[in-house]
Backbone as JSON Lines, residues from 0, in Angstrom:
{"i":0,"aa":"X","n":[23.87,46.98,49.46],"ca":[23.99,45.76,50.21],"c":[23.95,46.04,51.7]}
{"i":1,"aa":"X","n":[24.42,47.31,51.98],"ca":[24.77,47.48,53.61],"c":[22.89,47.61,53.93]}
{"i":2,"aa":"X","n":[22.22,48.13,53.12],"ca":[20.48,48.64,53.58],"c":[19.6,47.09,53.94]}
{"i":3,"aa":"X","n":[20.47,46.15,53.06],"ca":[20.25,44.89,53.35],"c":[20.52,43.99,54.63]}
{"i":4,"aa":"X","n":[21.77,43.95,54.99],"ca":[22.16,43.74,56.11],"c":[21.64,44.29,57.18]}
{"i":5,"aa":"X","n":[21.15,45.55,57.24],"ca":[20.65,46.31,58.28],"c":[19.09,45.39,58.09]}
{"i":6,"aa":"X","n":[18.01,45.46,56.99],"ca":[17.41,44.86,57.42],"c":[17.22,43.31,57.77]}
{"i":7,"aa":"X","n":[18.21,42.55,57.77],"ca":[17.95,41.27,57.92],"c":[18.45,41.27,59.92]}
{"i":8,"aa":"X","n":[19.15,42.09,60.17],"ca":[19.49,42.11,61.42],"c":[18.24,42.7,62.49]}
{"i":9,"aa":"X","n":[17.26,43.31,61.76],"ca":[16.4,43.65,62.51],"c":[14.89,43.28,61.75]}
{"i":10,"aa":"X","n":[15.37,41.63,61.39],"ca":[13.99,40.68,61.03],"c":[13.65,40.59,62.35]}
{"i":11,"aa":"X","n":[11.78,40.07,62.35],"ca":[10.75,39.98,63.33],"c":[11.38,38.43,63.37]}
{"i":12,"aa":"X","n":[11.2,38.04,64.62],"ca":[10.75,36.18,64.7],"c":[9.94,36.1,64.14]}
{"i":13,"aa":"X","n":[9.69,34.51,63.75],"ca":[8.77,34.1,62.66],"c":[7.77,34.07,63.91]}
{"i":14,"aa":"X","n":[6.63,34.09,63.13],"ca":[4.68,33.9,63.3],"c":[5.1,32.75,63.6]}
{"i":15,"aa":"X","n":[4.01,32.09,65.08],"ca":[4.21,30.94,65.35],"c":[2.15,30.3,65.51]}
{"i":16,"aa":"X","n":[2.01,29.4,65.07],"ca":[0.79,28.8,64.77],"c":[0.6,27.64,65.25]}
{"i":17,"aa":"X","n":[-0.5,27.31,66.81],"ca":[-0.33,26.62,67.1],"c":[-1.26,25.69,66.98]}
{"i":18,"aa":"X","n":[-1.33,24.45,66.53],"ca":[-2.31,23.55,65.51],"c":[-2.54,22.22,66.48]}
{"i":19,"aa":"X","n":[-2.7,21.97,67.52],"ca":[-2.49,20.71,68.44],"c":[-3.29,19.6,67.8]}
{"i":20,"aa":"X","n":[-2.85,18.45,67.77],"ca":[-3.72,17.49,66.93],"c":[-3.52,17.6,65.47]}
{"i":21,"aa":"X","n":[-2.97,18.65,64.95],"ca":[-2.37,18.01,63.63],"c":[-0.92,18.03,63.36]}
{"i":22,"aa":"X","n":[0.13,18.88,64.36],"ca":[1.48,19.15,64.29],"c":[2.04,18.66,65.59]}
{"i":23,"aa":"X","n":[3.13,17.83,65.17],"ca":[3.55,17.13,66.56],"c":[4.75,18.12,67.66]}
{"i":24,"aa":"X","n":[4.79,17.56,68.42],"ca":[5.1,18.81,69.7],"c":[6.39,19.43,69.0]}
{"i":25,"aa":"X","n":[7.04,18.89,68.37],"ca":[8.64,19.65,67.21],"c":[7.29,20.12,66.19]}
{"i":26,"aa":"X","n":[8.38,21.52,66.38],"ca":[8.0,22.77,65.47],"c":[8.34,22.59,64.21]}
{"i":27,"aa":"X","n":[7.51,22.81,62.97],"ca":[7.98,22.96,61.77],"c":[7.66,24.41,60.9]}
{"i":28,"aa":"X","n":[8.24,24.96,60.03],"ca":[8.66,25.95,59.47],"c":[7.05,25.92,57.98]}
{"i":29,"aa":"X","n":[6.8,26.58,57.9],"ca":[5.89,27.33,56.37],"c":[6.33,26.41,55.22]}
{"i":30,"aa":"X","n":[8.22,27.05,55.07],"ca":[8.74,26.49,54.21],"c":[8.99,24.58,54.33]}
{"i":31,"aa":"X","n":[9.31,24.41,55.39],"ca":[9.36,22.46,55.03],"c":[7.95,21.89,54.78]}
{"i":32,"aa":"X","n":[6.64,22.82,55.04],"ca":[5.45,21.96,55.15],"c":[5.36,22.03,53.34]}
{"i":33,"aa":"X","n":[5.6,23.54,52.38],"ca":[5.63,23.74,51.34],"c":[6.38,22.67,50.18]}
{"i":34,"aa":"X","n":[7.29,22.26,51.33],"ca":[8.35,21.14,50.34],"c":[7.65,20.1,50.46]}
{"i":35,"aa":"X","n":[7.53,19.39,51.43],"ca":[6.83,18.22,51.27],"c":[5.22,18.01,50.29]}
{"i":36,"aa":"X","n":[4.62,19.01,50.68],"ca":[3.52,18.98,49.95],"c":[3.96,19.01,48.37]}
{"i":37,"aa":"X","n":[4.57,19.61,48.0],"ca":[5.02,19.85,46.44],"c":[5.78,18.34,45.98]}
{"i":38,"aa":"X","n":[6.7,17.76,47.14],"ca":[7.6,16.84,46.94],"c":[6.41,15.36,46.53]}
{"i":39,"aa":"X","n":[5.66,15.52,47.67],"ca":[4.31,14.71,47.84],"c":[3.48,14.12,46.08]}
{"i":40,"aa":"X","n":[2.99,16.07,45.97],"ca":[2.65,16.14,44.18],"c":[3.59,15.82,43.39]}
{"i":41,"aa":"X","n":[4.98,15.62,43.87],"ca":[5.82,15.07,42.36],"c":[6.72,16.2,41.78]}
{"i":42,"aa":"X","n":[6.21,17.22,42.41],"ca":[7.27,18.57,41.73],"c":[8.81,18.3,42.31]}
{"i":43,"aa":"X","n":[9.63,18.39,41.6],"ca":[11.12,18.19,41.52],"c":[11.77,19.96,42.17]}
{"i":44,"aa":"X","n":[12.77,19.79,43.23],"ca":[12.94,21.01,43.91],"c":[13.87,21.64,42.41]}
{"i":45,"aa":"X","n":[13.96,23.0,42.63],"ca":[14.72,23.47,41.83],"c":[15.72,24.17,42.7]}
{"i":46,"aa":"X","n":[16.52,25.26,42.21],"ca":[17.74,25.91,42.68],"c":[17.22,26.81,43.56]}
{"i":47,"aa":"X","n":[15.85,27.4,43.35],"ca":[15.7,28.48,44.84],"c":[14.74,27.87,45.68]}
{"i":48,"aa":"X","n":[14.17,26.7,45.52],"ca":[13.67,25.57,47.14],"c":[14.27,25.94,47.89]}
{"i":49,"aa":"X","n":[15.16,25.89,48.28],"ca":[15.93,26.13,49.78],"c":[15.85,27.28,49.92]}
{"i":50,"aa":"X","n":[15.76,28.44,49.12],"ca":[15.96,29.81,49.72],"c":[14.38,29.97,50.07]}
{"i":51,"aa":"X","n":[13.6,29.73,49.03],"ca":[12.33,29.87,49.52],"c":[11.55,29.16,50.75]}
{"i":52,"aa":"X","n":[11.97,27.87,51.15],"ca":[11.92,27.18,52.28],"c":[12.45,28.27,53.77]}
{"i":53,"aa":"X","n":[13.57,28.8,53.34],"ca":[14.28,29.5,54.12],"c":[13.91,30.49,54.32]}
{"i":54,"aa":"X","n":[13.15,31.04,53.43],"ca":[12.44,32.17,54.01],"c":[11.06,32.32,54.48]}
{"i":55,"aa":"X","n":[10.22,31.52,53.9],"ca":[9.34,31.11,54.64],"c":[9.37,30.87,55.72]}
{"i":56,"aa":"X","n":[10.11,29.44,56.24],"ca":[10.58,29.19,57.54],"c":[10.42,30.46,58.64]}
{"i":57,"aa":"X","n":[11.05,31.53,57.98],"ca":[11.91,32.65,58.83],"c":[10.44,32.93,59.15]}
{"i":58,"aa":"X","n":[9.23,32.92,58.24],"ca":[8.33,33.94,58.1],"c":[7.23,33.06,59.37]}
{"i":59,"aa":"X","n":[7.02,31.99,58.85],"ca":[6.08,31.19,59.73],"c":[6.2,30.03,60.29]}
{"i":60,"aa":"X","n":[6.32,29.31,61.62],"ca":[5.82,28.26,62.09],"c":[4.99,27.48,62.79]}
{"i":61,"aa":"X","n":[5.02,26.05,62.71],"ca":[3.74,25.74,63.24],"c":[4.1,24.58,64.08]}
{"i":62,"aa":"X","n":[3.29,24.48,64.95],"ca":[3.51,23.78,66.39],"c":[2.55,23.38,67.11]}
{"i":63,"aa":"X","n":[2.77,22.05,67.6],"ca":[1.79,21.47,68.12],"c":[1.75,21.45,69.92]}
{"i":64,"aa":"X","n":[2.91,22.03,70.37],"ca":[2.59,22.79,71.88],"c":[2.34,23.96,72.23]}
{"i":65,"aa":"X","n":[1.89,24.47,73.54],"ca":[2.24,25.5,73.61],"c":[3.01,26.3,73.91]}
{"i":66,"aa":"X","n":[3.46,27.41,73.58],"ca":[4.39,28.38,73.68],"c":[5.4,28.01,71.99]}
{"i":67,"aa":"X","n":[6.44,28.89,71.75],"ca":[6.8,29.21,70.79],"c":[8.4,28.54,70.5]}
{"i":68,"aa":"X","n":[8.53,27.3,70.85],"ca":[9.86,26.38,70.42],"c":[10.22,25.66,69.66]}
């Protein structure tokens, strides 16, 4: 568990993707675009949605200004 902790303390910032004209100037995460789209199709979240949202998130976002907020 401690090899764990060590690496979550020295995670990268998430990838930031900047999409102007389709993402509004608030930043959104990999993982919330993943939920909605699934939520959209009708799929019902289960017990690891949120972790997987959450890590995604961590992994990528997307934004419709520039610079990385």
């Amino acid at each position: 568990m401690d090899d764990r902790k060590a690496a979550d303390a020295t995670a990268r910032a998430a990838h930031v993707v900047r999409l102007p004209g389709f993402v509004p100037d608030e930043s959104i995460g990999l993982g919330d675009v993943v939920k909605r789209a699934t939520s959209a199709a009708g799929v019902r979240p289960c017990g690891g949605c949120a972790e997987r949202a959450r890590r995604l998130n961590g992994w990528m976002a997307f934004t419709g200004r520039h610079g990385s907020s």
